[in-house]
N, C-alpha and C positions, 0 to 999 in steps of 0.2 A: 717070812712068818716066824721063822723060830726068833733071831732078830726081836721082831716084836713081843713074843714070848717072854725071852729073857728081860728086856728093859722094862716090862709089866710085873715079870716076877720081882727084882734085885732091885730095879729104880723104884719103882712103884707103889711094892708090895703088895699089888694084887693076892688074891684067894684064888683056889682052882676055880671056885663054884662062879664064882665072877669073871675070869676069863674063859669057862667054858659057857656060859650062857651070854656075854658080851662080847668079846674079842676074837673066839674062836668060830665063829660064822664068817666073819669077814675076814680073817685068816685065809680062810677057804673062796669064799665068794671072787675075792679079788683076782688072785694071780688065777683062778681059773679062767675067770670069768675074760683076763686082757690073753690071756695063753690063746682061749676058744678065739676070739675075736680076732687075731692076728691069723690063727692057721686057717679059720675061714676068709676072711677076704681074701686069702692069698687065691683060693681057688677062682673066683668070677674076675680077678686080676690076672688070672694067668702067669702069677708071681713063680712057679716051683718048676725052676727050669734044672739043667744037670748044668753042676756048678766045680767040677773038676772028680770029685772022687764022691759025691753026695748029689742029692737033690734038695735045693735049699730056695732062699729068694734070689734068683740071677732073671736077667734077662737072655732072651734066646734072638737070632744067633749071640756068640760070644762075641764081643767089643761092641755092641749096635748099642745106639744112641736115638731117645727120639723116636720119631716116625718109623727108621730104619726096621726097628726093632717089630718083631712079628710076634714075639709075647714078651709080658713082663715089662712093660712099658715104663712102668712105676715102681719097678725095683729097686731103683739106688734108693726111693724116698722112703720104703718097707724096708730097708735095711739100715738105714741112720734110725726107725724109731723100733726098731727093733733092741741097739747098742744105746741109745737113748734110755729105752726102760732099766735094760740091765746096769747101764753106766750108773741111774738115780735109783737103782736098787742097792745099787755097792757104796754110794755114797750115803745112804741111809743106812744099811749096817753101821758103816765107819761112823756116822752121829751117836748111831744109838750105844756100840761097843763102847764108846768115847765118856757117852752120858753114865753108865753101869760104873766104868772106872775112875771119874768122876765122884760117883756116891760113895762108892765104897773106900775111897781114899779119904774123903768127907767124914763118913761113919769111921774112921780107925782114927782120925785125927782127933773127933771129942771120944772117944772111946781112951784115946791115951791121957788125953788131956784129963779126963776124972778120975783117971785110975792111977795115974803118976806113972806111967811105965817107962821106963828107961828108952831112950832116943836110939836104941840099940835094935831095937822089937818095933817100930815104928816104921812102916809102911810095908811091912812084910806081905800083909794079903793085897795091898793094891800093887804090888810089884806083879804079884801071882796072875791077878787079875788081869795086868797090864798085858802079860807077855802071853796070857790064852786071847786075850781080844785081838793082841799083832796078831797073833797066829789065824784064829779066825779070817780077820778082817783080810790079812798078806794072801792069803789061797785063794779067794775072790780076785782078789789083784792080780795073783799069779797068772791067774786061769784064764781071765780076758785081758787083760793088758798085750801080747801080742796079737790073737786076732785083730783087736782094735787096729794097734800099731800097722798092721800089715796091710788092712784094709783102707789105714787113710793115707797109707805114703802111695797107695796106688800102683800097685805093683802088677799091672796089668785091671784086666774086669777082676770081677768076685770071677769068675771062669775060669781064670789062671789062680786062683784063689790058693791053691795046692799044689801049685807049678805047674801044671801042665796044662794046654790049651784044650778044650774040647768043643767043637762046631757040633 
């Protein structure tokens, strides 16, 4: 949401009064709305087993497969669209961060061009811009890039998720 915020504010130009009466309900609406969704079905799934040092989606016991398994049947598939949302959540910053620094290196280029400014002063604020949207956009990457990594190399269940086995 802030995300869309910003590229409403900078790409856009929206007005408050227009992203608060248009944009900021479904701001709210959405990521509540898939957050609720997700943590309820997890319960009639019997999705929210002990997953090494947390309670998260595993299945119980740990390593069961299938039938095997006595809850959380459906847990590896609650856990890919779980990294799914957030995966096309980070890719959507990364558009949107991309699109802002985009306009704004657009807007300095005819801004130079009418003003004659010296090639010297030329793309100083999409430099700026550039290196807070890495910044942004890298911390998102930071912060899921090993779960991911660690959960698709399969390093045991989600159970050993944290090293250690828990039955």
């Amino acid at each position: 949401s802030l995300c869309v915020y910003y590229v409403l504010v900078i790409r856009d130009g929206w007005k408050e009064d227009q992203i608060r009466t248009t944009a900021e309900p479904l701001m709210h609406l959405i990521p509540i709305t898939v957050a609720f969704s997700i943590a309820i079905l997890g319960i009639p799934f019997t999705l929210y087993n002990n997953s090494g040092w947390l309670c998260w989606i595993a299945s119980y016991p740990g390593k069961c497969e299938g039938d095997t398994c006595t809850r959380g049947v459906h847990a590896n598939i609650f856990r890919w669209v779980h990294y799914a949302i957030i995966w096309s959540a980070i890719l959507s910053v990364t558009v949107g961060m991309y699109s802002i620094y985009r306009k704004v290196r657009d807007e300095e280029r005819i801004q130079s061009q009418e003003n004659d400014e010296d090639a010297v002063r030329r793309g100083v604020k999409s430099k700026k811009v550039a290196i807070q949207a890495g910044l942004f956009v890298g911390a998102l990457y930071l912060t899921w890039i090993f779960t991911t990594v660690r959960l698709e190399t399969g390093c045991g269940s989600l159970n050993s998720f944290v090293g250690g086995e828990v039955e």
